[in-house]
Every structure is written in C-alpha cells, then in structure tokens.
C-alpha positions as CSV (number, residue, x, y, z in Angstrom):
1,X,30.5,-3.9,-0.4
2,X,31.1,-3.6,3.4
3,X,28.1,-3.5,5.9
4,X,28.4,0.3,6.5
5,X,28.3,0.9,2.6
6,X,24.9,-1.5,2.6
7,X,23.3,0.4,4.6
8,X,24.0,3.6,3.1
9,X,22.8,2.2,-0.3
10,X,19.5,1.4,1.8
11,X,18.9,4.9,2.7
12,X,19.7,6.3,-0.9
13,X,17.0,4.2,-2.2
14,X,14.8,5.8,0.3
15,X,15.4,9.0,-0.7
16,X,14.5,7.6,-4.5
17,X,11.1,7.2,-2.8
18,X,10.0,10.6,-3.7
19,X,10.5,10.3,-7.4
20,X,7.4,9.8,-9.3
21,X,8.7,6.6,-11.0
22,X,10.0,5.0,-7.5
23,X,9.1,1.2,-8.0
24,X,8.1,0.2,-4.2
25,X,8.1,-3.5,-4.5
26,X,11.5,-3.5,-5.9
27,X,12.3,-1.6,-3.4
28,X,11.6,-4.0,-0.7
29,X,12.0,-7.2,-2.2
30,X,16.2,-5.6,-2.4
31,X,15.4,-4.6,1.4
32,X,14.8,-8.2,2.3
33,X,17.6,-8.8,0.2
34,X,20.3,-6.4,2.5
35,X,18.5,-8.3,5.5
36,X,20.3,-11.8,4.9
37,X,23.3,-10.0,4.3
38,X,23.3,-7.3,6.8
39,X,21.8,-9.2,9.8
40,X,23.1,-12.9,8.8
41,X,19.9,-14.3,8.5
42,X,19.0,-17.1,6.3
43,X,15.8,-15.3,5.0
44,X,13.3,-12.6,5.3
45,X,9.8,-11.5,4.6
46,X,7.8,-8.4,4.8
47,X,4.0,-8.2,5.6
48,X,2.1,-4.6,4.9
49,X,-1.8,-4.1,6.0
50,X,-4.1,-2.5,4.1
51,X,-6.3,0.4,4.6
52,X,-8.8,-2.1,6.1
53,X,-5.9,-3.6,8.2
54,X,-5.6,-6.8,6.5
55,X,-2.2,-8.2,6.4
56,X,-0.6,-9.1,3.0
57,X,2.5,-10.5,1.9
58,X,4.4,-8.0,0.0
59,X,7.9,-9.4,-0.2
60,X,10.4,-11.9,0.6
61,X,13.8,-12.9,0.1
62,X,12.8,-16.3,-1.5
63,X,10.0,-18.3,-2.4
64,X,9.7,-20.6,0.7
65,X,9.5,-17.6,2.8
66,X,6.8,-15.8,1.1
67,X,4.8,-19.7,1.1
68,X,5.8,-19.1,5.3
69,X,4.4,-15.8,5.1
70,X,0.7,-16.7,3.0
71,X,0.6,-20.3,5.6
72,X,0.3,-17.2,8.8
73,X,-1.8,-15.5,7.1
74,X,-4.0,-18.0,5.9
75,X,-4.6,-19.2,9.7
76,X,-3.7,-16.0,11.3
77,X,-0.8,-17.2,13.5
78,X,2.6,-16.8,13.8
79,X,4.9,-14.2,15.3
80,X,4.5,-11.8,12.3
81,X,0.8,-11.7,12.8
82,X,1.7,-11.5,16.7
83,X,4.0,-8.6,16.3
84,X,1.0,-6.7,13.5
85,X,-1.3,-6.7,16.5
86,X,1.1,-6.1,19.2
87,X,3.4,-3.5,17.5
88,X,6.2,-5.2,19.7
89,X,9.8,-6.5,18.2
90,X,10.2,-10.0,19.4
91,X,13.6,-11.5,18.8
92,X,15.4,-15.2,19.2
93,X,12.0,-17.3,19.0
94,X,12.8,-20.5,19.3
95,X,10.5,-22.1,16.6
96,X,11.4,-25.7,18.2
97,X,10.5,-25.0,21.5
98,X,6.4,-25.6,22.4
99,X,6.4,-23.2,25.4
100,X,7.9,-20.4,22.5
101,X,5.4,-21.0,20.2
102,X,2.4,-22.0,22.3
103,X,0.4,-19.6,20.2
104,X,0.7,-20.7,17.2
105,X,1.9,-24.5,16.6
106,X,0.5,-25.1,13.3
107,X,3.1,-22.2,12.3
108,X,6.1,-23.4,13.8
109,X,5.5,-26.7,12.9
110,X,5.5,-25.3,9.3
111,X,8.4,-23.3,9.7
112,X,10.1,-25.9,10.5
113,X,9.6,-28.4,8.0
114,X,10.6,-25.1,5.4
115,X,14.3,-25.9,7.8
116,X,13.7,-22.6,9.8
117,X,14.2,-23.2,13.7
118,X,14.7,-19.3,14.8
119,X,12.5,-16.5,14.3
120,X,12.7,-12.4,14.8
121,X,10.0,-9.6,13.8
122,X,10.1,-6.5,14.2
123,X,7.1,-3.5,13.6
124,X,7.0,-1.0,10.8
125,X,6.0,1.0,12.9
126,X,3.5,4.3,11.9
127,X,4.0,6.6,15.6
128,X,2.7,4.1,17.9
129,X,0.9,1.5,15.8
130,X,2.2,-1.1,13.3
131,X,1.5,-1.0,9.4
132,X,3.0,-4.0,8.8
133,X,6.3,-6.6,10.2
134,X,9.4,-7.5,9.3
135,X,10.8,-11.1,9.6
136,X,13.8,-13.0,9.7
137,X,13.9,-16.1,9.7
138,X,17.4,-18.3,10.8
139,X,17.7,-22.2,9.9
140,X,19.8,-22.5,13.0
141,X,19.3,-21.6,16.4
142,X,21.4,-18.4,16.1
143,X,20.3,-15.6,18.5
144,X,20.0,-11.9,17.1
145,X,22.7,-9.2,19.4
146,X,21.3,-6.3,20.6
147,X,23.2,-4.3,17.7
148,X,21.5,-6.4,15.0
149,X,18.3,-6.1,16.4
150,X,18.7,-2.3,16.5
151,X,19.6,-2.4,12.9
152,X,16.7,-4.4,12.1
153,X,14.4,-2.2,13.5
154,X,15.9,1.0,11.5
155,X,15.5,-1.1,8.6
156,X,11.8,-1.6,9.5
157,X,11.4,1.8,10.1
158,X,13.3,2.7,6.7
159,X,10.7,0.2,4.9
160,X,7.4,2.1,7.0
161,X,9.1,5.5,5.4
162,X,9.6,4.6,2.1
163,X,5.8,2.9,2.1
164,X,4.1,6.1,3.6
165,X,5.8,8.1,1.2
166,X,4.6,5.9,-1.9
167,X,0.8,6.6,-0.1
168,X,2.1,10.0,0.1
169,X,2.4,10.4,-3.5
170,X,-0.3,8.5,-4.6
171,X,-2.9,9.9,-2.8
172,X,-1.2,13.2,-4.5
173,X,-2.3,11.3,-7.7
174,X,-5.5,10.6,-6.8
175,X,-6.7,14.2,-5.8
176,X,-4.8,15.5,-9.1
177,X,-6.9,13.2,-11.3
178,X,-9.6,14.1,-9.4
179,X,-9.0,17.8,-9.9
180,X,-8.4,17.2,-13.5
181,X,-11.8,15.2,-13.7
182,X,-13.8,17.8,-12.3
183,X,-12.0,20.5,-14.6
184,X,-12.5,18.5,-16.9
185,X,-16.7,18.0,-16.4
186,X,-16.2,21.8,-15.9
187,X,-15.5,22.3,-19.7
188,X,-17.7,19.9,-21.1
189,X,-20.8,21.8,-18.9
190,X,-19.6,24.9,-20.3
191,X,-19.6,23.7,-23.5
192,X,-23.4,21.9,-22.9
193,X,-24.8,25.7,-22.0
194,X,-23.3,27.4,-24.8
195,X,-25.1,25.1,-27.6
196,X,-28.1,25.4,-25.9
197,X,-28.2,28.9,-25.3
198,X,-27.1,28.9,-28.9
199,X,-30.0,26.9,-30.3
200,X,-32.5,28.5,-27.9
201,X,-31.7,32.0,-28.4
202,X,-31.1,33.0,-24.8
203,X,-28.8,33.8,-22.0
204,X,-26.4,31.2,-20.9
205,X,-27.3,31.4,-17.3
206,X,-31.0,30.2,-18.4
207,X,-29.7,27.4,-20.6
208,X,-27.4,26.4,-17.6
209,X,-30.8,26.4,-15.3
210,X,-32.7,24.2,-17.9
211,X,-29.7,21.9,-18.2
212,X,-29.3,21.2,-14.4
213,X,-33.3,20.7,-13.5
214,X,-33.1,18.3,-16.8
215,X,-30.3,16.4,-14.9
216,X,-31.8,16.6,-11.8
217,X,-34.9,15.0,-12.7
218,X,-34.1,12.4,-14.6
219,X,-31.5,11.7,-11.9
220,X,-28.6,12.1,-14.5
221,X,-24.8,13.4,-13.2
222,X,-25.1,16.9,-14.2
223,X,-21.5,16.5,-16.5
224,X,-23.1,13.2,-18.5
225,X,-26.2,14.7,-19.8
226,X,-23.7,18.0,-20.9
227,X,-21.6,15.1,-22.5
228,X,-24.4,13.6,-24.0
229,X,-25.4,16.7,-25.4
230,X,-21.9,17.5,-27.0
231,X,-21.9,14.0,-28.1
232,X,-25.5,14.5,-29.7
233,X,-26.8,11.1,-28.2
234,X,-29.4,13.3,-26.2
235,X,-32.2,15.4,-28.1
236,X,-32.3,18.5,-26.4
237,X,-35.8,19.0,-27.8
238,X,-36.5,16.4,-24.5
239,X,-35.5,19.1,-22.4
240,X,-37.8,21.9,-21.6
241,X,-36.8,25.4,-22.5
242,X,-36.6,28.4,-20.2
C-alpha cells in the first residue's frame, strides 16, 4: 500500500467514527500503527486526558513504548507531558543530549535504555488547547522534515477528531438513557397513582398528592416508593389517605 493510499485508509476510518459500533481504541492503536510506517519512526504512543485532565496512556505501537509512556506519567516528565501542558509540537529531541532534556532526565535516561535516542510530539489539539499528545519515538538520531512533521500533526488532529466524536456520541448515549430512565420512572408513577386511587376510591390527582408528600417525608425518590408500591414491598396503609 503506498503512503498516499495509507493515509486515505486513515481518514476512512475516521469517517467510521460516527457509527454506533466504532471501536476507538482499535482505532488508534492502527493509528500508531500507520505512524511507523507513514513517518519512519521506530515507534509511537498516544496519551488522551480525562475530563479531570489527567493524562493516560491510551495506545502504542508496542509494548515498550506504552512501559515509556506509564514511566512519564508516573513522574510527570517527558516531552509528551511537556507538549499536554504546552499544546506545542516539539520535533528532533535529542534524548542524548542533557541541554535537550534538561527537564526531564529521569525520562531520557529511560528512553534510552528502551534504545530510543530521538523524540517528536505533537498536540491533539481541541481549538487552542491540547486533549492529549502524540509521540514518536526514533532509535536513531534521525530528524523529522518539515513534510513529515506536517503529516504528523494531521494525524494528531485526525486522532483529536475521531476522540471528540466517540464523546460526541456517548454523551448522546448518556442523555438517551437518561431520557429513557426518566420515561421510564414516568410510567411506573403513573402506574403507583392509579392503584391507589383505585384502592382509595378517589381521584388520581389526590392519590398522586398523597404519594409525593409520602416520598417527600420519608425522604424517598418519588419513582422508588411508586416502584415499591407496584412491587407490593410497601404497605400503602403507611401512607396517609387524602
């Protein structure tokens, strides 16, 4: 598959990103995958933040790399931690050199010894601030061109798309279930007022009154004691008529 037709692939797979059974992991762990190939690098690594902006390893194109990745966590350090906080692209770090890596020396120390001696990150960038960082990692000292270094960027920015989109859809999930839980409590409520305006002889609007100052005072969510109530694991004689 030529270069051109690798990146193509990558943006097809984005645009698999707004099915509902889109697998996002996968879909990063074969991004890091197109890195090495695309940018001749010998490995690459991808940290996301959460929603509290802590910075987790999420996928890499091998195992040492992801170790890497949890050692700059672990003591917050390294240029992918550097680039998180900055939102800046830094390319050709020289993981040998001291004056390079002045920062953070227990990092490049450990980079090396994994046989990495050049580094590049670049943002995943959200408008102007960073959800997470791309690496690449190079067991040479191999500098990144000015083309590459573009491409890495888009493929950053392709990883930051299909990510916000996965949030995209999930938080569609979440306000689905919670509309379907609330439709839900809905029914069971209505079903709460009918047996006790059934078994009371009266309107349902008084049997719904009676139900909601039960809850209320006895500090119960209005939908469990109607649950209970269908569920006949509450006596409504406890609950004082209209």
């Amino acid at each position: 598959m030529s270069r051109e037709q690798q990146v193509s692939a990558v943006f097809v797979q984005v645009a698999d990103s707004l099915t509902d059974d889109f697998d996002l992991i996968e879909f990063l762990e074969q991004l890091c995958a197109h890195c090495v190939t695309l940018l001749d690098v010998s490995a690459t690594g991808i940290l996301l933040a959460n929603g509290k902006g802590n910075l987790h390893t999420i996928a890499a194109s091998d195992e040492t790399t992801h170790l890497l990745e949890l050692f700059a966590l672990q003591h917050d350090q390294g240029p992918c931690v550097e680039c998180y906080k900055s939102s800046t692209a830094r390319t050709n770090i020289d993981l040998s050199d001291a004056e390079a890596t002045e920062a953070w020396p227990a990092f490049a120390e450990n980079a090396r010894s994994s046989g990495f001696r050049t580094s590049h990150t670049f943002p995943l960038r959200l408008r102007d601030r960073a959800v997470g960082a791309l690496n690449l990692f190079h067991t040479s000292v191999q500098p990144l061109t000015p083309q590459d270094a573009s491409l890495a960027q888009a493929l950053a920015d392709v990883a930051t798309i299909a990510l916000l989109q996965q949030r995209a859809l999930d938080q569609q999930y979440i306000e689905k279930a919670q509309l379907q839980r609330a439709l839900t409590s809905r029914i069971i409520i209505e079903q709460a007022k009918g047996i006790l305006a059934e078994r009371w002889q009266t309107d349902v609007d008084a049997a719904f009154a009676a139900l909601r100052t039960y809850a209320r005072s006895n500090r119960m969510r209005l939908s469990d004691c109607a649950r209970q109530i269908i569920e006949q694991t509450l006596d409504t004689a406890v609950i004082p008529r209209p």
